[in-house]
C-alpha positions as CSV (number, residue, x, y, z in Angstrom):
1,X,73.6,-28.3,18.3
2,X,76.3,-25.7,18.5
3,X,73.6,-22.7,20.0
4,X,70.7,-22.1,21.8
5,X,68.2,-20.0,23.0
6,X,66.7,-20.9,26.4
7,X,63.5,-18.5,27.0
8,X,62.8,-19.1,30.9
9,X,59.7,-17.6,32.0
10,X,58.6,-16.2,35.6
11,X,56.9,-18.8,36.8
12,X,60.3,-21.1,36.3
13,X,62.5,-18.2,38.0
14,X,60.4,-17.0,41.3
15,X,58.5,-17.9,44.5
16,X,55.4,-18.2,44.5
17,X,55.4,-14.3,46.4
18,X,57.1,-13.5,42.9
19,X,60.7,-13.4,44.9
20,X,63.6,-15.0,42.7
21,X,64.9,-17.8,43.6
22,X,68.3,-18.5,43.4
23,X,68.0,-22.3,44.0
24,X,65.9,-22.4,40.2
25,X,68.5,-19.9,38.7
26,X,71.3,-22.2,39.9
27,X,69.9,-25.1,38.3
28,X,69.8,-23.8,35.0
29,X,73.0,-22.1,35.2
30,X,74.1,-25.2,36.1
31,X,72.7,-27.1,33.3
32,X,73.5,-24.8,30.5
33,X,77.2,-24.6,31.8
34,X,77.6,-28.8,31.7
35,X,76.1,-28.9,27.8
36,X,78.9,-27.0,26.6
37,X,77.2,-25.2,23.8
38,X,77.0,-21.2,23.7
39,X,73.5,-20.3,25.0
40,X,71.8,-17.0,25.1
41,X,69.0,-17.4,27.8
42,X,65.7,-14.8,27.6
43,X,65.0,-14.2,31.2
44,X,61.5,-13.1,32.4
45,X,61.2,-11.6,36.1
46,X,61.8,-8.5,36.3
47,X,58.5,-7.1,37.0
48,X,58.0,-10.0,39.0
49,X,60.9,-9.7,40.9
50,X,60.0,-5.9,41.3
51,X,56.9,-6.5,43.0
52,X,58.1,-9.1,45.1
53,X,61.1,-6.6,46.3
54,X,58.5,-4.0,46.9
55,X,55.8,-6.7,48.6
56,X,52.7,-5.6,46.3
57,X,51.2,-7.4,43.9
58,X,51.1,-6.8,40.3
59,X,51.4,-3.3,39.0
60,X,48.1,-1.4,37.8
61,X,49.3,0.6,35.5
62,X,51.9,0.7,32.4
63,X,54.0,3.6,34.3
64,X,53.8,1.4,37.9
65,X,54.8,-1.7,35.2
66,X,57.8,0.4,33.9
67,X,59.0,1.1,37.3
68,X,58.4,-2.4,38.6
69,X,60.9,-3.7,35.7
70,X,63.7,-0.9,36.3
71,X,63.5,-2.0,39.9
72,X,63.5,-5.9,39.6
73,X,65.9,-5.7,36.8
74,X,68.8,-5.1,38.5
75,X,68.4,-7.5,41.2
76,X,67.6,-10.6,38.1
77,X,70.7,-9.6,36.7
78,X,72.7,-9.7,40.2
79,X,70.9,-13.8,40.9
80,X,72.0,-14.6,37.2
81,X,75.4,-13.2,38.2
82,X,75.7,-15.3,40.8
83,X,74.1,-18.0,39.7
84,X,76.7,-18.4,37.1
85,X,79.9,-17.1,38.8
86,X,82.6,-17.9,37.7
87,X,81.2,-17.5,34.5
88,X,80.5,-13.7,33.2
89,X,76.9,-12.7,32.2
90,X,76.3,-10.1,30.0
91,X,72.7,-8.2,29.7
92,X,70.7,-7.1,27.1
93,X,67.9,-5.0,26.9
94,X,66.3,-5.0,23.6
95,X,63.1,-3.1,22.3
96,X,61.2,-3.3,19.6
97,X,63.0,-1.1,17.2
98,X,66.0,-3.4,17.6
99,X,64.0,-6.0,15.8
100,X,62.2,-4.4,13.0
101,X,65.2,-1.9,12.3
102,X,67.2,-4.1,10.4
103,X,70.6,-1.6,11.3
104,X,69.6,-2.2,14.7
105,X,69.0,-6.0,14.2
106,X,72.8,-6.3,12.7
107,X,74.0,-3.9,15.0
108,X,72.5,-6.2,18.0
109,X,73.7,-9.2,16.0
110,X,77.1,-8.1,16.1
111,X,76.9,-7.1,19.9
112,X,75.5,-10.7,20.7
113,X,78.1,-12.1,18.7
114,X,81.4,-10.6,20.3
115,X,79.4,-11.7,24.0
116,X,79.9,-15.4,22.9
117,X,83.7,-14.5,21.6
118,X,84.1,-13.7,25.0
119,X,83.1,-16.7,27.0
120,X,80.3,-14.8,28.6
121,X,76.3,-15.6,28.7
122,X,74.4,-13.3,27.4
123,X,70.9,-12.6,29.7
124,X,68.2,-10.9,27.7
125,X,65.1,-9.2,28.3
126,X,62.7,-6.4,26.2
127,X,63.3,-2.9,27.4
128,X,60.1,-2.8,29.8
129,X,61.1,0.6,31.4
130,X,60.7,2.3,28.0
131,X,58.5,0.0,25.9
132,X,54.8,1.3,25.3
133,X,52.3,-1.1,24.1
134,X,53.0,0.3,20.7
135,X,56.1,-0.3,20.7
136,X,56.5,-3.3,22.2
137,X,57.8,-6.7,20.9
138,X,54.6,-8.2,22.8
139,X,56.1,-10.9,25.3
140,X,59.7,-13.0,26.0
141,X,58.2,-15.9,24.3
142,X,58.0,-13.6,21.1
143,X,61.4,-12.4,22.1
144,X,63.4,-15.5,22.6
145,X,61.8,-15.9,18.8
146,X,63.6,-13.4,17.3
147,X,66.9,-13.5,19.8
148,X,67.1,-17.1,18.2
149,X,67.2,-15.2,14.9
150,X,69.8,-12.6,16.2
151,X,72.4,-15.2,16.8
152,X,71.2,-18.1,14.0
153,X,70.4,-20.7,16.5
154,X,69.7,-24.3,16.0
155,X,67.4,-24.6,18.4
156,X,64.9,-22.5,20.7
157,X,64.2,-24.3,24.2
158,X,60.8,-22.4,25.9
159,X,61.2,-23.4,29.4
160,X,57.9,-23.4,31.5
161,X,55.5,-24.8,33.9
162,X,54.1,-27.3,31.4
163,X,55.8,-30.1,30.0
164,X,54.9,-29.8,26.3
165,X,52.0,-29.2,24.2
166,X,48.8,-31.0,25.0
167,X,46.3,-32.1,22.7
168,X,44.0,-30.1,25.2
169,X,44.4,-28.2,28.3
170,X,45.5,-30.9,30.8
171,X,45.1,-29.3,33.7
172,X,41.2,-29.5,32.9
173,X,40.6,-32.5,30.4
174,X,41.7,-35.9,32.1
175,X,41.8,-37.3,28.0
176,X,44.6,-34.9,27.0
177,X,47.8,-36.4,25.3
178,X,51.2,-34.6,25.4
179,X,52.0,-34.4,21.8
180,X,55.7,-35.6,21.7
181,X,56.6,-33.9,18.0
182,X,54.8,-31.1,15.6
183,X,55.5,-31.5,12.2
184,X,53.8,-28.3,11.3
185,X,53.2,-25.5,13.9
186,X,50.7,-24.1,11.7
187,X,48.4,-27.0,11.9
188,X,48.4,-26.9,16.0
189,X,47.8,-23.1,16.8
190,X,45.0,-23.8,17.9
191,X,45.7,-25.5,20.4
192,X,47.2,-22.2,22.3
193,X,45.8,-21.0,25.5
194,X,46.3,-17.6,27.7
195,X,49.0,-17.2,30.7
196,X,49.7,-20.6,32.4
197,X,50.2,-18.8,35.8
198,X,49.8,-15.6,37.8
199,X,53.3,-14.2,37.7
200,X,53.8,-15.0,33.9
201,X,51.9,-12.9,30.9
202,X,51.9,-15.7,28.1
203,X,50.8,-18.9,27.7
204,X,50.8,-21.8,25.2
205,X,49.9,-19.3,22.7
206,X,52.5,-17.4,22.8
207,X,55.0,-20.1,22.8
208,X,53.3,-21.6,19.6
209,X,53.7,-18.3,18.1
210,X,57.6,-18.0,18.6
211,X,57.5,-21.6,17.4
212,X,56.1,-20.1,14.4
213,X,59.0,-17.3,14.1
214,X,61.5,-19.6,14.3
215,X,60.3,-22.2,12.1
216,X,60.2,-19.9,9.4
217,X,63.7,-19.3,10.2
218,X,64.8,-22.5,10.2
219,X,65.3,-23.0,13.3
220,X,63.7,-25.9,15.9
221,X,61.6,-25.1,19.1
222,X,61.7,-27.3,22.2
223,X,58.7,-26.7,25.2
224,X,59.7,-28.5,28.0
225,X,59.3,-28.1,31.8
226,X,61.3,-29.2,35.0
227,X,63.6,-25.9,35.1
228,X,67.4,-26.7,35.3
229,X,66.6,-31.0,35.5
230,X,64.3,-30.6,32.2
231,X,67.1,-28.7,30.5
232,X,69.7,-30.8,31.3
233,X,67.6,-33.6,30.3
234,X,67.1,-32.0,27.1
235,X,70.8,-31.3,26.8
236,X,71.3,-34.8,26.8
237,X,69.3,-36.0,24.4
238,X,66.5,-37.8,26.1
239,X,63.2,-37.4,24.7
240,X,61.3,-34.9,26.8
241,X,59.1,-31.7,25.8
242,X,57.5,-31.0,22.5
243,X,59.6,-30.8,19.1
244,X,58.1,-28.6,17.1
245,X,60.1,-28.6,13.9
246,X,61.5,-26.0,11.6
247,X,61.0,-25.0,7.9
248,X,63.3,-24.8,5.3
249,X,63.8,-21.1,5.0
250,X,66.3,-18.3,5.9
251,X,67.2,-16.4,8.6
252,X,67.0,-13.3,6.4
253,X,63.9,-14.2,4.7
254,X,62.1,-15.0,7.9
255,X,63.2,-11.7,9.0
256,X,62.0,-10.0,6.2
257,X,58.0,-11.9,6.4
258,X,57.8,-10.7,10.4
259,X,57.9,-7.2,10.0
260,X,55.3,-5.1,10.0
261,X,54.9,-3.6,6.0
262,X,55.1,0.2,5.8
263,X,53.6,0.1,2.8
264,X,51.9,-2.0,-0.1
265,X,52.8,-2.7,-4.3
266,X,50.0,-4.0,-5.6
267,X,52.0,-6.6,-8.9
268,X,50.1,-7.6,-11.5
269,X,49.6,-11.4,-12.4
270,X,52.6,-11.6,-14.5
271,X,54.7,-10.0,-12.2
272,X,53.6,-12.3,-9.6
273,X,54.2,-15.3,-11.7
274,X,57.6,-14.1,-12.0
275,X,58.6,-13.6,-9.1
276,X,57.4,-17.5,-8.2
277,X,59.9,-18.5,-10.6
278,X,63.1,-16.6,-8.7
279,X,62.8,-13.3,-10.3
280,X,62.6,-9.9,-8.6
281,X,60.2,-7.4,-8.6
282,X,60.7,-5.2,-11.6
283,X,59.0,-1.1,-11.6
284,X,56.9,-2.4,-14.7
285,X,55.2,-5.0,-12.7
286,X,53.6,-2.6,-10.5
287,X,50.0,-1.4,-10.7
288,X,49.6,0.8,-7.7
289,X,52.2,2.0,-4.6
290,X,50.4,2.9,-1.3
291,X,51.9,4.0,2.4
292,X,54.8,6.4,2.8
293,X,58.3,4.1,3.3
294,X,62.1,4.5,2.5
295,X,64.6,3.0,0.9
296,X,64.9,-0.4,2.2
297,X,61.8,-0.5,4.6
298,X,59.8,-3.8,4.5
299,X,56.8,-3.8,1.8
300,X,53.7,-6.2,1.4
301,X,53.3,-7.3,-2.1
302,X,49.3,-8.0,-3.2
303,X,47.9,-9.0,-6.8
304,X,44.3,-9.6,-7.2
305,X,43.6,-8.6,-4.0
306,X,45.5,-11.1,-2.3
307,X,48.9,-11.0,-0.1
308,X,51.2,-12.7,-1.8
309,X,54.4,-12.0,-0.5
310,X,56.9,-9.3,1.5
311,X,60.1,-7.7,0.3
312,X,62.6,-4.8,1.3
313,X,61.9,-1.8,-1.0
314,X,65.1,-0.3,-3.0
315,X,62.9,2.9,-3.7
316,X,61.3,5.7,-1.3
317,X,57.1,5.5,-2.0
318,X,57.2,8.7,-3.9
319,X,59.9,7.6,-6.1
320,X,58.4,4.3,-7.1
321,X,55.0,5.6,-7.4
322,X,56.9,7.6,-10.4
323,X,58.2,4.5,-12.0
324,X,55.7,2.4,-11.4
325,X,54.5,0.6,-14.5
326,X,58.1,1.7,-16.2
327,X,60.5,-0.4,-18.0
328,X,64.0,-0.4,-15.5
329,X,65.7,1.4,-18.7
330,X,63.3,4.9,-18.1
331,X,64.0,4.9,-13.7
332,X,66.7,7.4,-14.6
333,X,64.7,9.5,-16.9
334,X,62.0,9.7,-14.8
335,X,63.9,10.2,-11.5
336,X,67.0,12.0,-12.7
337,X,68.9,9.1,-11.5
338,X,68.9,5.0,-11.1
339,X,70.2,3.0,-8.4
340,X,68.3,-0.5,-9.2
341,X,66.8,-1.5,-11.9
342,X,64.4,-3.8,-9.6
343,X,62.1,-2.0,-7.2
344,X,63.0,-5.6,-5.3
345,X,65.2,-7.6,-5.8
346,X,64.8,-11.5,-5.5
347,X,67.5,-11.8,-2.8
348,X,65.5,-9.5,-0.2
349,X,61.9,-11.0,-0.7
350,X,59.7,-13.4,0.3
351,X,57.0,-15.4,-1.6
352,X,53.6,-16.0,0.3
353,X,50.1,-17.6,-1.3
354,X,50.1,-18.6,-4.8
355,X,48.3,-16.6,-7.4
């Protein structure tokens, strides 16, 4: 491994009052500092740490929520700080927009990038003083998905309470078995259940869903427990957690399949067949254009009914609902002017179901 990204949820950062403690933070500091790889860590606990600060329990509202996070934020970031010290930490505060923008996404690529150039760790966490549930990347499980993505991981480590993925819920069935690798994420989702603890807002489910991210991006996902001792132990290659392993597929491409579609093509058989084979989406291959999208905004792809795959449109809506059906040699005729001749081209698309 050369990078990771360590997700580290509430329940493995605080009290049980939801106070930080320093003693956990320490630990992991600790561990990621003797692997000597460069590690972005997703922290949880700053609503958490917010209530604990202001000794009330959880927040009852989305506004109270907000201004539990802007609260606890800054103390999380002053325990990392010192948890690390001598070693710099850098924070982030991403939102949604940062993810399915994909000028945002290079532009937080790039900022992510020059933290490691420096030496320092980078600390994330979503934006939960502005985030609405609209607008919301969901939960840090999610997050530490696409943060893997942000800075083309190797691997995603989901540090938690429980020590992998069961074959059932062990804290109730006596029978379950800790399922030491996953082949195929898909084929355990099941599996999932809701928040593990009080202070924390996902659960098994949500970790098997960043799994899922990341698989499609090629990139591994640990779940292992213990805190600082469990990653270490990870770190050094002995066999604890749940592997869950990743697909063959791109960064990019993975990208592209996770963001919500703005709008929908509707291809034809033939164009679909096509575009199996490594060929991009041509204007004459489209029967009908719905939703209102710009150039380069992601695009669901149906024939017969059925999704079949997602690409980056080079064409607003109106103009490919123009051209659709059109030979590439007429775009300029129609339009008055031609930048592509594919309406997608094969480089920025992503084959689902086949027709």
């Amino acid at each position: 491994m050369r990078r990771v990204v360590v997700k580290v949820g509430s329940s493995s950062l605080t009290h049980g009052n939801g106070e930080i403690d320093l003693t956990r933070l320490r630990a992991i500091a600790e561990a990621v500092t003797r692997a000597d790889l460069e590690v972005a860590i997703v922290s949880s606990g700053a609503v958490a740490a917010g209530a604990g600060l202001l000794k009330r329990g959880r927040p009852r509202s989305l506004p109270e929520k907000q201004a539990f996070a802007a609260i606890g934020q800054a103390q999380l970031m002053g325990q990392w700080a010192q948890a690390f010290a001598p070693r710099h930490v850098a924070q982030f505060l991403l939102s949604a927009e940062d993810i399915h923008n994909r000028k945002r996404f290079i532009n937080a690529k790039h900022a992510l990038e020059a933290a490691f150039k420096l030496g320092v760790v980078p600390i994330l966490n979503e934006n939960d003083t502005v985030a609405t549930e609209e607008l919301k990347v969901g939960d840090n499980d999610t997050l530490s998905a696409w943060v893997a993505y942000l800075v083309e991981a190797e691997t995603l480590a989901l540090l938690t309470d429980v020590d992998g993925l069961y074959s059932a819920n062990p804290r109730s069935d006596a029978s379950a078995v800790k399922l030491a690798q996953v082949d195929d994420v898909d084929q355990v989702m099941h599996l999932g259940g809701g928040s593990g603890s009080a202070r924390g807002t996902g659960g098994m489910r949500t970790k098997l869903k960043a799994a899922q991210i990341a698989s499609q991006a090629g990139i591994e996902t640990i779940i292992l427990s213990g805190g600082g001792a469990g990653l270490a132990a990870f770190f050094s290659g002995q066999p604890v957690g749940t592997r869950i392993s990743a697909q063959r597929q791109t960064a990019r491409r993975g990208w592209i399949l996770h963001q919500p579609a703005r709008g929908v093509l509707t291809i034809d058989a033939g164009a679909a067949r096509a575009l199996r084979n490594g060929k991009s989406l041509l204007p004459s291959g489209i029967l009908t254009v719905t939703g209102d999208f710009d150039f380069g905004d992601p695009v669901a792809l149906e024939c017969a009914q059925v999704r079949v795959g997602q690409g980056l449109s080079n064409y607003r809506s109106n103009d490919l609902q123009r051209i659709a059906g059109v030979h590439s040699e007429h775009i300029e005729a129609i339009l008055g002017f031609k930048d592509f001749d594919e309406a997608i081209h094969r480089d920025q698309l992503v084959m689902l179901a086949a027709v």
